[in-house]
N, C-alpha and C positions, 0 to 999 in steps of 0.2 A: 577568486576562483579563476584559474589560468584557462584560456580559448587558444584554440588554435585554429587560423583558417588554411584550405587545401583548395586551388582548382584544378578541373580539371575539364573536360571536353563534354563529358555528362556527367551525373549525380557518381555512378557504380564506380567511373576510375577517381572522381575525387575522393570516395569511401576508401576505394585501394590503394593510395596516395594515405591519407591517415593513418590505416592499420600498418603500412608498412611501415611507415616514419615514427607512430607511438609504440611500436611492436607488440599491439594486440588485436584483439577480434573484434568483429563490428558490434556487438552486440554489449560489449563493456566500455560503448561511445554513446553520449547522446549530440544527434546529429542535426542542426537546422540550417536548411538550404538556404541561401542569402540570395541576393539579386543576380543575378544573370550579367558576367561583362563583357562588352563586343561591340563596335560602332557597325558603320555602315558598310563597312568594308572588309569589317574583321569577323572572324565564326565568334560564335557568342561561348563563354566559358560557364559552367558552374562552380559555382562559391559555395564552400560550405563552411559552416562554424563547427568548431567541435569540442566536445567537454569529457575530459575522461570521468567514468565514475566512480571511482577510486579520488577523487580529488573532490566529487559531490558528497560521498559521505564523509570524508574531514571537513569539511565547512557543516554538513551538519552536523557533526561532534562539538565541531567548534562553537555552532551559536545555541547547539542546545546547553552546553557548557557555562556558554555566557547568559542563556536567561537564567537557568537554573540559579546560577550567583546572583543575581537580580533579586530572585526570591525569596534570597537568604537560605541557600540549601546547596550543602557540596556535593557532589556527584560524582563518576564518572561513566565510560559508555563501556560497552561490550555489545561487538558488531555480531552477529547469526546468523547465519543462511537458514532455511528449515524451508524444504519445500519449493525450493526455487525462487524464494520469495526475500528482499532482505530485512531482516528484524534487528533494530535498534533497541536495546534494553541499559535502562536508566536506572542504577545502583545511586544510593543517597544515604543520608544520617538522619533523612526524614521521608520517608517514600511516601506518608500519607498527605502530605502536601503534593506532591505532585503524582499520586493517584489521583486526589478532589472525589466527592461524592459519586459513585458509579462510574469514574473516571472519565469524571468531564473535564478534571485537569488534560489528564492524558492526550486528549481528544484536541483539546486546547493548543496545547503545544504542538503538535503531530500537524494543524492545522494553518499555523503559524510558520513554523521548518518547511511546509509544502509551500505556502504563497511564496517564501523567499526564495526558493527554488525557481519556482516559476517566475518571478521577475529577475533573477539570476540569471540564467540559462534560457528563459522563451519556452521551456518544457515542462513537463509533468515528471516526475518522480514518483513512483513507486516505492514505497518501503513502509512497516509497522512499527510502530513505534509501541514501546512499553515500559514498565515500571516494574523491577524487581519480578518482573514474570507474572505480573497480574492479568493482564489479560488472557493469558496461556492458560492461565489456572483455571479463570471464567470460564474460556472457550472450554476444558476438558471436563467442567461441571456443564455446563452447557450440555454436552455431545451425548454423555452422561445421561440427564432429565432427557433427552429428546431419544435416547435408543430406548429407554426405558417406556414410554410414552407411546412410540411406535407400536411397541410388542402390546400394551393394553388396548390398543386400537385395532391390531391386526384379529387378535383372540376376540373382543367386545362388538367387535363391528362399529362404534362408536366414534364418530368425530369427535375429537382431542382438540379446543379453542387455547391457543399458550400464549403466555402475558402477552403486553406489548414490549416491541424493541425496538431499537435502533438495526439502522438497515445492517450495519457490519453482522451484529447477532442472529437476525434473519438469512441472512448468507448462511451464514453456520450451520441453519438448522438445514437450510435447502440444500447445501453437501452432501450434509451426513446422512440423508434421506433419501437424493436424487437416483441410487440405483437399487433401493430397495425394490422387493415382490410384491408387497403386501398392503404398502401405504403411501403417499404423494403428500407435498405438501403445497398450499397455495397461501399468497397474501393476502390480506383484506384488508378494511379499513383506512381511517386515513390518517396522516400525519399529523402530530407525532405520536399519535395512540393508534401506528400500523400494527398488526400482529400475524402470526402463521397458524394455519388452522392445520391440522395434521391428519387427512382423509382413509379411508379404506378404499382400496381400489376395486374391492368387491361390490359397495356404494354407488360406483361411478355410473 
């Protein structure tokens, strides 16, 4: 993965020093300030390292490319935007190999691509990773059982207790909930049998 460093006299003209010389915008860099240089006699510079991300998602095409082959499974990727968010989806001749039960595979590798990230680049990455659209399909059955759920709660008056999940899931449910009228949701329990309890705000 190619770095580039840039100094400058503070942090904002080394950032403007980058965007001009990669010709894009700060926001498609991930950026980590290096040490300070300057002696005794000289003003001190800021150092920055830089990583375009365009060049972090072919490395992660690329090694997810390479475990996949690992696993005896050919694949290829198809990159997505949705959301402002970016979504990585992993087409294959075996997709239930790298789903795994409840997509612990998924979760697996998604887990793996971030560490190498972070000892890549010194930064965190942001992006979903998925399988033939599995997860997409969860989350819209998901959204699904939880709008449904809601309206038996809002009519019932009745608190709605919904399995356990995993924290991504519970996200899900606290979106699609978070500006309703009529009901809230909160967590309970503990790990890894967390779950969302799905309340009437008339209760409260």
């Amino acid at each position: 993965m190619k770095k580039y460093e840039f100094i400058g006299k503070n942090k904002e003209e080394a950032i403007e020093l980058a965007t001009s010389e990669l010709n894009c915008e700060e926001k498609d860099l991930i950026i980590n300030e290096k040490e300070q240089k300057g002696g005794l006699f000289k003003s001190k510079k800021v150092v920055i390292e830089v990583v375009k991300n365009t060049d972090v998602i072919e490395f992660i095409k690329e090694s997810l490319l390479n475990l996949t082959k690992s696993m005896g499974v050919n694949s290829n990727i198809e990159v997505k935007v949705r959301d402002d968010v970016l979504n990585i989806v992993l087409y294959s001749d075996n997709n239930n190999i790298l789903i795994g039960k409840n997509g612990r595979t998924i979760d697996a590798l998604s887990l793996v691509i971030k560490q190498m990230i972070q000892n890549e680049v010194g930064s965190p990455f942001r992006f979903n990773l998925d399988v033939a659209e599995y997860k997409l399909k969860q989350q819209k059955r998901l959204e699904h059982l939880v709008k449904r759920t809601a309206r038996e709660v809002a009519k019932t008056k009745i608190d709605a207790k919904l399995d356990p999940m995993n924290s991504y899931e519970r996200r899900i449910v606290h979106n699609v909930l978070n500006d309703d009228k009529y009901v809230y949701t909160e967590s309970e329990g503990e790990e890894p049998n967390r779950y969302v309890v799905i309340k009437c705000r008339e209760n409260k």
